[in-house]
C-alpha positions as CSV (number, residue, x, y, z in Angstrom):
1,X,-22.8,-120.7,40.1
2,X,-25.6,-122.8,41.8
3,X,-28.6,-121.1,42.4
4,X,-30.5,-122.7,46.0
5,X,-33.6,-123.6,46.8
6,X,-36.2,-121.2,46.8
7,X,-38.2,-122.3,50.5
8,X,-41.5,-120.7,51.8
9,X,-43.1,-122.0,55.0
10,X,-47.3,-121.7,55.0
11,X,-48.3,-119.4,57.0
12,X,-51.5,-121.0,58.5
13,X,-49.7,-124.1,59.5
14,X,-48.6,-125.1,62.7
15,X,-50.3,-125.4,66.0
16,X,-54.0,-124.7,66.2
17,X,-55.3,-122.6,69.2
18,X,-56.2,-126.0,71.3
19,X,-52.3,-127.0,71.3
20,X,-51.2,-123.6,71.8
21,X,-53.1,-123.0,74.5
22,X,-51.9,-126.9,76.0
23,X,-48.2,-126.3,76.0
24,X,-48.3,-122.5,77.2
25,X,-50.1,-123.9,80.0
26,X,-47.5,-126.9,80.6
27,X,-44.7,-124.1,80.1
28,X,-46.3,-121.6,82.6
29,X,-46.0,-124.6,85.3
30,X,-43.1,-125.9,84.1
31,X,-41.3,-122.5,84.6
32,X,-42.5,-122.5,88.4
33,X,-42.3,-126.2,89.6
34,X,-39.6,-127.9,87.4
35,X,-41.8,-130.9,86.4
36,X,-45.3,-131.4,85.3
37,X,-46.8,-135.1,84.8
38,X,-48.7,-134.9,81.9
39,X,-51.6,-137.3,81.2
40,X,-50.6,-138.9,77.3
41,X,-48.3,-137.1,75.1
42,X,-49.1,-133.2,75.1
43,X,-49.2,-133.3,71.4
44,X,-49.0,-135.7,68.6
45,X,-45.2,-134.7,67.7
46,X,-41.9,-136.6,69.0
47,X,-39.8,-133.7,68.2
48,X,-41.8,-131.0,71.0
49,X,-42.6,-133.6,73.2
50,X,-39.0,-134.1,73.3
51,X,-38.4,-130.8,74.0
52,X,-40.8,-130.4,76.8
53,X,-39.6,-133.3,78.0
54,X,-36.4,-132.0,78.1
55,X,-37.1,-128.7,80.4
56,X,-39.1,-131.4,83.0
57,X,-42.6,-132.7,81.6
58,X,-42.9,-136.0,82.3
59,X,-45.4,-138.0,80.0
60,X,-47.6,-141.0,82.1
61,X,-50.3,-143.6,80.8
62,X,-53.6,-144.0,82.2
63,X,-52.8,-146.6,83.7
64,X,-49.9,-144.7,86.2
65,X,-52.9,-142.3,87.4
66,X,-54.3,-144.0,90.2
67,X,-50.9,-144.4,91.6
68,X,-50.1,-140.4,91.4
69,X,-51.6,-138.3,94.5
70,X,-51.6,-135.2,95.6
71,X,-49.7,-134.0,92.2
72,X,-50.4,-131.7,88.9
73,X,-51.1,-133.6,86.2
74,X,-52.2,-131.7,82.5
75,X,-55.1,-132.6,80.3
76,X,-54.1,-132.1,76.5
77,X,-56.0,-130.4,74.2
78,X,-57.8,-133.9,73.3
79,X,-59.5,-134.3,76.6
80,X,-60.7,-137.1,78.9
81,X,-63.5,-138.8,79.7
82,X,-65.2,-138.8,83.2
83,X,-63.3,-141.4,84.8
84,X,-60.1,-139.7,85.0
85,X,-61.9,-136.9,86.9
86,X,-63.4,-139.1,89.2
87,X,-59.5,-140.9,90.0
88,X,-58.0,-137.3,90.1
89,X,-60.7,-136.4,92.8
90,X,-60.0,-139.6,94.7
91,X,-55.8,-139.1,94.7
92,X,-56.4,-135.1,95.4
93,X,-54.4,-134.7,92.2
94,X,-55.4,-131.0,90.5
95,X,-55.9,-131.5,87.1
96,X,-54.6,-128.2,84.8
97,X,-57.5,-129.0,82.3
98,X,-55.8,-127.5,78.9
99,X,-59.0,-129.5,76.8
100,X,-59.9,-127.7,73.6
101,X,-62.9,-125.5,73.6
102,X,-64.4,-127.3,70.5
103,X,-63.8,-130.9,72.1
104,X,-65.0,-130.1,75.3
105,X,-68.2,-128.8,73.3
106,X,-68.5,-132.2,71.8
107,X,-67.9,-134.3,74.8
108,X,-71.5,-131.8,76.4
109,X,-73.3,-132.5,73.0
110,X,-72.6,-136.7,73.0
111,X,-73.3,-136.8,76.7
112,X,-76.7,-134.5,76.5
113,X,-77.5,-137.0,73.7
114,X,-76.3,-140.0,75.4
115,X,-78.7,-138.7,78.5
116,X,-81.5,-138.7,75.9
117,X,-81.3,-142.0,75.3
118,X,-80.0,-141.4,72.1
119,X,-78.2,-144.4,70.2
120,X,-74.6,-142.7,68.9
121,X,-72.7,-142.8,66.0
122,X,-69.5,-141.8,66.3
123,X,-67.0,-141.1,63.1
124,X,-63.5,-141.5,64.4
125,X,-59.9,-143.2,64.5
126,X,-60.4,-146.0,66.7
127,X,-58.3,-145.7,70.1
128,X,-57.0,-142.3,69.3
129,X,-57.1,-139.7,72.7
130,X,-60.1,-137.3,71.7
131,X,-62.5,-140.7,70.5
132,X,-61.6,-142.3,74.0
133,X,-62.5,-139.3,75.7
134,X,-65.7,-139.0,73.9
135,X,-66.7,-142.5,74.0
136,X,-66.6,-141.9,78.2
137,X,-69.2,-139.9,77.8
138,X,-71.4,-142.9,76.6
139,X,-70.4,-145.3,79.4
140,X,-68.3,-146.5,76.3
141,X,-71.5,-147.4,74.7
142,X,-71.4,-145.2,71.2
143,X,-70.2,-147.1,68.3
144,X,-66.6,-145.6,67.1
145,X,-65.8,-146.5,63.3
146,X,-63.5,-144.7,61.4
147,X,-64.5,-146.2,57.4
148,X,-68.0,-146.8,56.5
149,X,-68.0,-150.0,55.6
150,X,-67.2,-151.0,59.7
151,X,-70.6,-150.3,59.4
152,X,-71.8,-153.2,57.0
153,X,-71.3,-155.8,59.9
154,X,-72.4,-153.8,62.4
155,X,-75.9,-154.0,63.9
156,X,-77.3,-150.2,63.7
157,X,-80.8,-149.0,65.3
158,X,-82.9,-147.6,63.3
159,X,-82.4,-144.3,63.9
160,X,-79.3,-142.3,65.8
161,X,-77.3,-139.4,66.3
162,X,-74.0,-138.9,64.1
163,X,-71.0,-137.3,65.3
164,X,-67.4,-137.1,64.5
165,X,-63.5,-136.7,65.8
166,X,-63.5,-132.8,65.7
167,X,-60.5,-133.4,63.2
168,X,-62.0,-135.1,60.7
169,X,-62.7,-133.7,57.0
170,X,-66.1,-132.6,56.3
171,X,-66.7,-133.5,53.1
172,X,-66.6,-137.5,54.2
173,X,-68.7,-136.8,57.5
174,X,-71.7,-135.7,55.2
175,X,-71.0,-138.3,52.5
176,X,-71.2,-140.6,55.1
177,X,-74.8,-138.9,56.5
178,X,-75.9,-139.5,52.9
179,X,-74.8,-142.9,52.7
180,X,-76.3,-144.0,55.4
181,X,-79.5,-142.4,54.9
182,X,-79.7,-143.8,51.4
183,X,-79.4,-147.4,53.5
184,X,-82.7,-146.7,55.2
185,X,-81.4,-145.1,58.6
186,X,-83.1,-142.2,60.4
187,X,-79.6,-140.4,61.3
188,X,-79.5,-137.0,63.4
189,X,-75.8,-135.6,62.2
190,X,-74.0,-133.1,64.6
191,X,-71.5,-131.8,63.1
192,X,-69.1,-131.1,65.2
193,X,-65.6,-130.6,63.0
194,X,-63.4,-127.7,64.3
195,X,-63.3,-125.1,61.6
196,X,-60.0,-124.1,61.7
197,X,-59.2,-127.9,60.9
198,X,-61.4,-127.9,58.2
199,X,-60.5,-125.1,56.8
200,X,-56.7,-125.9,56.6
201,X,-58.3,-128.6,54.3
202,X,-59.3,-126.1,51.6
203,X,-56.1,-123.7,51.8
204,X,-53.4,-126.4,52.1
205,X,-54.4,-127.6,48.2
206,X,-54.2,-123.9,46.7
207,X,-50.7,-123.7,48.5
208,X,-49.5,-127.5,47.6
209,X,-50.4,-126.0,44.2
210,X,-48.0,-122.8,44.2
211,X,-44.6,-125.3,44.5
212,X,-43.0,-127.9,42.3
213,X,-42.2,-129.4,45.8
214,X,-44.1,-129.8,48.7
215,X,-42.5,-131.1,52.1
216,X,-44.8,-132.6,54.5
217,X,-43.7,-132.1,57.9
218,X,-45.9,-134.3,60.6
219,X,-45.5,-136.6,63.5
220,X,-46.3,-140.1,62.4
221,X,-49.0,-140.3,65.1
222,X,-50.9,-137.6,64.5
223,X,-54.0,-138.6,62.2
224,X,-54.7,-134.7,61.2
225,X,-50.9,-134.7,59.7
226,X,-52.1,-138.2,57.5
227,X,-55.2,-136.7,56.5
228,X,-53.5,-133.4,55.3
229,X,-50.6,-135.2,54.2
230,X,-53.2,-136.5,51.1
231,X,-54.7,-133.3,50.6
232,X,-51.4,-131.8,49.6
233,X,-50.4,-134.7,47.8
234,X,-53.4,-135.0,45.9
235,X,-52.7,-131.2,44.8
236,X,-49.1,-131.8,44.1
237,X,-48.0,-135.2,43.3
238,X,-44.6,-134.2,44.1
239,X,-44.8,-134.0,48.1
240,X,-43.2,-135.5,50.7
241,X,-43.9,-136.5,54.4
242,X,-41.2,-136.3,56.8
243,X,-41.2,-136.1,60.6
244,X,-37.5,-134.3,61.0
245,X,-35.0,-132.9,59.6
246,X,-33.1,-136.3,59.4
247,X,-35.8,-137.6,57.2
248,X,-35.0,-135.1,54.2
249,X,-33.4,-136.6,51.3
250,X,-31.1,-133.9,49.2
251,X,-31.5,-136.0,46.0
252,X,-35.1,-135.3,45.7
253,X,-34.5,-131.9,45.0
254,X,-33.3,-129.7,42.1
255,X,-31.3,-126.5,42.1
256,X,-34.2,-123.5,41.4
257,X,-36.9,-125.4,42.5
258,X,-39.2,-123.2,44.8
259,X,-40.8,-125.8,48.0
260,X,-43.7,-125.2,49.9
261,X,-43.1,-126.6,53.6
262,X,-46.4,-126.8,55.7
263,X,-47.6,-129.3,58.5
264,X,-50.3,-130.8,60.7
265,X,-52.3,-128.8,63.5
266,X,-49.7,-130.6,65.7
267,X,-46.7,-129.7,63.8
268,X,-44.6,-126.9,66.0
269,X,-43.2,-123.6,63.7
270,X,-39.6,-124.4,64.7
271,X,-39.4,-128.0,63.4
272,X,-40.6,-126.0,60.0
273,X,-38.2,-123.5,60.2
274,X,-35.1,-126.1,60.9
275,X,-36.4,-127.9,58.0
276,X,-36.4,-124.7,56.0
277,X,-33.0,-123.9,57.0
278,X,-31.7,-127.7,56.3
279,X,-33.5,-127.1,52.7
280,X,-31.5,-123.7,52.0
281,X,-28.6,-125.6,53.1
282,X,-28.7,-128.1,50.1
């Protein structure tokens, strides 16, 4: 007799508190108006966007804004920058502001700086929701790179303020403080990195460790899910990414083997658990 697959979900995956707080927000309205326009997608995850799609959220660009008035429309837990404010005023749209804590703290910090007429430095994935809304707060003027060596064609002042994408690991903000400092720059570093990112950093090895398999689970978009994608694979060779259920593939695994299944700060609990179940299945 076959013996199945022995399956255990990490506990401290799944949504942080910024997305949690984002969709119970869009649900709330959701449940009372039938429809919500929401501003980008609410998270970085096809599957729960699909599902919130599905009960009447309805996802626009930027660039459909201006033509929205006197309608809800939700911030996600990235945030915006000023502009979108000032076109919601203008179309009397109410904005249900659902912008992380630990962003919105960041956006005050790089526009009190910015004020100061402090040059800014800002560690992040170029284009991605949060960088855009904290590059508004420098009239677009901060410099956005997300490797360090953007920065050997760039031409840097002397001396400025370094910040980062509050998703970004640690460990590479302050090598890159170092690095730069060794160049000969006078750099202010704020760091800004939300801890209960950063701290999934450090856990997620020790559990990628306990498994022989890991199974990544992770929208594609989402560049929290890429960068813990490594860290699990760098503690367990043996790990895969997938987005779904779909994207499982039965001859990777072995009857016995015990799998770890954890995911990104976007990942929802229920796309784990029907991954679980589809791995118990095998």
């Amino acid at each position: 007799m076959s013996k199945n697959l022995q399956v255990t979900i990490d506990k401290d995956s799944g949504f942080c508190f910024g997305v949690v707080y984002a969709i119970d927000m869009a649900e709330e309205i959701l449940d009372e108006d039938g429809y919500l326009y929401c501003l980008g997608d609410i998270v970085h995850n096809d599957e729960e966007v699909a599902r919130l799609k599905a009960r009447g959220l309805r996802i626009i660009n930027h660039d459909a804004l201006p033509s929205l008035k006197n309608e809800k429309v939700l911030i996600r837990a990235h945030g915006e920058a000023p502009e979108t404010y000032k076109i919601a005023l203008e179309n009397n749209i109410t904005l249900i502001d659902a912008s992380c804590p630990v962003v919105l703290k960041l956006q005050n910090r790089i526009k009190t700086s910015y004020d100061n007429d402090e040059k800014i430095l800002i560690f992040g994935k170029h284009g991605h929701a949060e960088v855009i809304g904290l590059q508004g707060q420098t009239k677009n003027e901060a410099l956005v790179f997300q490797d360090i060596d953007e920065l050997d064609v760039a031409e840097l002042p002397s001396s400025f303020t370094l910040y980062s994408q509050t998703t970004k690991s640690v460990d590479k903000f302050y090598a890159i403080k170092d690095e730069l400092i060794k160049r000969g720059y006078e750099v202010k570093a704020n760091d800004t990195i939300c801890r209960q990112v950063s701290n999934r950093y450090e856990d997620l090895g020790d559990f990628a460790k306990q498994y022989d398999k890991i199974v990544f689970v992770s929208g594609k978009k989402s560049s929290n899910g890429r960068v813990l994608y490594d860290v699990c694979r760098a503690a367990n060779p043996n790990s895969y990414f997938v987005s779904d259920v779909a994207e499982l593939d039965v001859d990777l695994f072995s009857e016995n083997e015990t799998v770890g299944i954890c995911g990104a700060t976007s990942t929802p609990m229920w796309l784990m658990q029907d991954v679980k179940l589809a791995l118990e299945s095998f």
